[in-house]
C-alpha positions in Angstrom: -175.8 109.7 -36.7 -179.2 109.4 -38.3 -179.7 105.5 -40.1 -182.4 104.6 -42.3 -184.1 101.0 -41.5 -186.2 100.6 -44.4 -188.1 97.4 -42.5 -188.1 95.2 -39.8 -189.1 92.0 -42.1 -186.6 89.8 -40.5 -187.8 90.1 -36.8 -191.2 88.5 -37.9 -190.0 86.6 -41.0 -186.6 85.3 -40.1 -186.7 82.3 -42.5 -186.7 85.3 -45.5 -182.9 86.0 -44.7 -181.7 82.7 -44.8 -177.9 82.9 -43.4 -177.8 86.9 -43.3 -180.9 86.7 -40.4 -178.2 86.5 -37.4 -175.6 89.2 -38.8 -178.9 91.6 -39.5 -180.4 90.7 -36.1 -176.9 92.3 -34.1 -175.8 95.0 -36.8 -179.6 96.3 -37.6 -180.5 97.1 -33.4 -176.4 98.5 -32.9 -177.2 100.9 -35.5 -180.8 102.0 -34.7 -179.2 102.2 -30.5 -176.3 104.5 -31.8 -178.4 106.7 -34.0 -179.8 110.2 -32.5 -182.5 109.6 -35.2 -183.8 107.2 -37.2 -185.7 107.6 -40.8 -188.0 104.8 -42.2 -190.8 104.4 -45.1 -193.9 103.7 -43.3 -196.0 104.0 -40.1 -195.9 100.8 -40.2 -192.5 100.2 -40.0 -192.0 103.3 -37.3 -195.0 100.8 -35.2 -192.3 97.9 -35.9 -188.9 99.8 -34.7 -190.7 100.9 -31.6 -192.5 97.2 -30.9 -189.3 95.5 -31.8 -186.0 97.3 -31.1 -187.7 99.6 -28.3 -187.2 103.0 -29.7 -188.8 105.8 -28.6 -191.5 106.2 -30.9 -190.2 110.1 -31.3 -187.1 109.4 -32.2 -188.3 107.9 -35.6 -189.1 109.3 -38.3 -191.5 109.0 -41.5 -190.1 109.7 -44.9 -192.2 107.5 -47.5 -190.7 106.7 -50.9 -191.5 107.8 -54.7 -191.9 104.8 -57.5 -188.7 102.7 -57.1 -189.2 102.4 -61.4 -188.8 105.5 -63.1 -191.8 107.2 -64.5 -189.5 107.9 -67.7 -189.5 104.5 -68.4 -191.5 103.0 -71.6 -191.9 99.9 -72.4 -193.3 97.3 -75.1 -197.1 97.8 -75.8 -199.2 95.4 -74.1 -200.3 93.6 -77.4 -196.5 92.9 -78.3 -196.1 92.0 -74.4 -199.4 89.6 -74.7 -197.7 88.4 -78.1 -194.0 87.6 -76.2 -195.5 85.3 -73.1 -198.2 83.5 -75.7 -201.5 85.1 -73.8 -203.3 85.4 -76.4 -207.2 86.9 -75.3 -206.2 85.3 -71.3 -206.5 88.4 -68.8 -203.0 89.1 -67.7 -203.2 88.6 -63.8 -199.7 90.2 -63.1 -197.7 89.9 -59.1 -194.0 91.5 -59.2 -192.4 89.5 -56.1 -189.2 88.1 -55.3 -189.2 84.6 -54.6 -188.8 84.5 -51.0 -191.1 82.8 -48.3 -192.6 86.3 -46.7 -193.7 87.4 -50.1 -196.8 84.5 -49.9 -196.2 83.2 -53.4 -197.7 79.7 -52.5 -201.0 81.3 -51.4 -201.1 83.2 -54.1 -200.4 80.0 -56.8 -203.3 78.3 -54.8 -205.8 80.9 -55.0 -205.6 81.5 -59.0 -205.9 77.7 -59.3 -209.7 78.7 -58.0 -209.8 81.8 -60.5 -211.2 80.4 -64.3 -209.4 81.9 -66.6 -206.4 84.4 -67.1 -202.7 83.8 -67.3 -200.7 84.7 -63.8 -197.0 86.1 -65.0 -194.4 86.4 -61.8 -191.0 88.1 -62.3 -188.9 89.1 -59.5 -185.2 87.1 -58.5 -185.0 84.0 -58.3 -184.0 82.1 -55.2 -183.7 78.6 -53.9 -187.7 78.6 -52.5 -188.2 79.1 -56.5 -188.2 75.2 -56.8 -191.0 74.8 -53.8 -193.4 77.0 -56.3 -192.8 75.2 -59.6 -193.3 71.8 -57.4 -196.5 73.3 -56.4 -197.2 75.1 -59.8 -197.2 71.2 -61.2 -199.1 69.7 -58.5 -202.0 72.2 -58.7 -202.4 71.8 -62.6 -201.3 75.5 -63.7 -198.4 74.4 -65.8 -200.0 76.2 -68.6 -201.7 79.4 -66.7 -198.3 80.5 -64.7 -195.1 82.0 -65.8 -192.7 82.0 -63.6 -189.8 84.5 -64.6 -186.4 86.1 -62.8 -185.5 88.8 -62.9 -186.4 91.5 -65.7 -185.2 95.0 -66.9 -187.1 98.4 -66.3 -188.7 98.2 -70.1 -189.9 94.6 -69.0 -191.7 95.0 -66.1 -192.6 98.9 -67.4 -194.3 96.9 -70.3 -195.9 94.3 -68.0 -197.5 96.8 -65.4 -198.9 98.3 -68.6 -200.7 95.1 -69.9 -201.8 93.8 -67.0 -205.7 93.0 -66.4 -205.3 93.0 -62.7 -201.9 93.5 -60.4 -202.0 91.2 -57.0 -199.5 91.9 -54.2 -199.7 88.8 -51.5 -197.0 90.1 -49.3 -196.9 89.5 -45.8 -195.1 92.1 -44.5 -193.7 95.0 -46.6 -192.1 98.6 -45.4 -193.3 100.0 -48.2 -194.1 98.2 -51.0 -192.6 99.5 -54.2 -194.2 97.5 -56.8 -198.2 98.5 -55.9 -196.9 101.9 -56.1 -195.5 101.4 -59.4 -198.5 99.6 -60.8 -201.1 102.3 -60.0 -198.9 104.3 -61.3 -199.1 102.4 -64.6 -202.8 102.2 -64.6 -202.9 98.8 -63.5 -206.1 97.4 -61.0 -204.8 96.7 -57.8 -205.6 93.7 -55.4 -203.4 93.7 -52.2 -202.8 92.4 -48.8 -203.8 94.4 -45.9 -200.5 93.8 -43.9 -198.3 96.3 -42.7 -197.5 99.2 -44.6 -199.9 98.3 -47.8 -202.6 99.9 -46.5 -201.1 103.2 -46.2 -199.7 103.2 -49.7 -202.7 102.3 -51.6 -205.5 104.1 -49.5 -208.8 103.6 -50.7 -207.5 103.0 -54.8 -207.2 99.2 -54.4 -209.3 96.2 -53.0 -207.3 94.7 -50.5 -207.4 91.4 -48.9 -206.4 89.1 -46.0 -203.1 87.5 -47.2 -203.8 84.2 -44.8 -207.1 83.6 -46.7 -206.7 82.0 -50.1 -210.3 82.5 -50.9 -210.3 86.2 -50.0 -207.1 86.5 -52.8 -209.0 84.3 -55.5 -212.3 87.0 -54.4 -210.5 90.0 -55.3 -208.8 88.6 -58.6 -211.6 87.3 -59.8 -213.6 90.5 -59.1 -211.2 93.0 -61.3 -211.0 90.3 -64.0 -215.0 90.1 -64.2 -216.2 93.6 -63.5 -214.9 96.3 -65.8 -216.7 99.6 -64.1 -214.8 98.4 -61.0 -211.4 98.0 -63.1 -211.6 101.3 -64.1 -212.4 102.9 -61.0 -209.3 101.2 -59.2 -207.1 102.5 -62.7 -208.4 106.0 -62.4 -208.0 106.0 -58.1 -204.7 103.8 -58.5 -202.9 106.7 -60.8 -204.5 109.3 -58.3 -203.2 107.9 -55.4 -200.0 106.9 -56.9 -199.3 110.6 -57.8 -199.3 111.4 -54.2 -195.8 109.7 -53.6 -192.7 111.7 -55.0 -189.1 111.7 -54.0 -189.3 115.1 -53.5 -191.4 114.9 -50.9 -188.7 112.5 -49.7 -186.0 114.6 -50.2 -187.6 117.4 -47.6 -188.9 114.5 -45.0 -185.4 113.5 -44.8 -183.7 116.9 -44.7 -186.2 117.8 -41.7 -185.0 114.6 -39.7 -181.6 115.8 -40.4 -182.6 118.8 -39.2 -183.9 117.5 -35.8 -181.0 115.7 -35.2 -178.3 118.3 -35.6 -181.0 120.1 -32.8 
């Protein structure tokens, strides 16, 4: 048996799973104990499955993802996406996140209340912390600068990653982090946390930031949206970087732990 345990977010964030956090605390460790091997995205997350379920770090394997949003995929053009949402010239500060607790939505909200101007759009499923945030959107004044959306198709978001001004990832914890990966590939200027496994997908292509300090989030936004030469250098690094991720490459990391398992 070889399982893949894509993260380990509900052993430090168990609030993020609600009611499924005590059936995923039993079933996730009975499968990891019963596996020969086990195959997961990141370093990060191998670090976790060792620290946390007390495999031996050689029995886990590495296989990091491709884009989880096709490249295929086209869009809207970004003036007809600025046009739909009512941007008009406002920088398009754009964070793809669902809306759950580990995902550091609420820092986020309170650091672009101290950035001056550009319009923050947030799609990703909704969930019942969604009311928190609009609370908090109202209290902090950004009624007007926030848009708060669910869930939206590939030619949506496609669009979106394409107009944005400057991508911001807040997260926590992530085993991978699919939607950094799919705005560099898009051409988009990343600022992300330094947590877990973001590091290791971005490299040296975005600015990253601590996710516990709201100032240091507001630093990085701010310093995409007001320096161009440094916009560009994350765009051109981001697609760079971004190209170094294929399911391919996948595809043969996983065959090889396969491999060691059936030796």
């Amino acid at each position: 048996q070889v399982t893949t345990i894509h993260d380990l977010v509900f052993k430090r964030y168990p609030e993020t799973h609600g009611l499924l956090a005590k059936g995923v605390e039993v079933l996730v460790p009975l499968a990891a104990r019963r596996s020969k091997r086990v195959l997961t995205d990141s370093e990060s997350s191998k670090t976790d499955l060792v620290r946390f379920l007390g495999l031996p770090g050689e029995s886990v394997d590495v296989a990091p993802l491709g884009p989880g949003l096709p490249e295929d995929v086209r869009g809207a053009p970004p003036e007809e996406i600025r046009s739909r949402f009512g941007l008009g010239d406002s920088p398009l500060v754009l964070s793809v996140l669902a809306k759950r607790p580990h995902k550091n939505a609420a820092r986020l909200l309170e650091a672009f209340a101290r950035v001056p101007s550009g319009t923050l759009v947030m799609p990703g499923y909704s969930t019942g912390y969604e009311r928190e945030l609009e609370e908090q959107i109202e209290a902090l004044g950004l009624r007007d600068r926030v848009r708060l959306l669910g869930w939206v198709d590939d030619a949506m978001l496609d669009g979106l990653y394409r107009a944005a001004d400057c991508f911001v990832f807040p997260s926590l914890a992530e085993g991978f982090g699919l939607p950094v990966l799919e705005a560099m590939l898009r051409r988009a200027p990343v600022a992300c946390s330094n947590a877990t496994a973001l590091p290791e997908v971005v490299g040296d292509a975005a600015l990253l930031f601590d996710p516990l300090d709201v100032d240091a989030i507001a630093f990085s936004v701010r310093r995409i949206l007001e320096d161009d030469v440094l916009a560009e250098r994350l765009c051109a690094a981001g697609v760079a970087r971004a190209g170094r991720f294929t399911w391919e490459e996948t595809a043969r990391q996983t065959l090889a732990s396969y491999r060691r398992a059936l030796q």
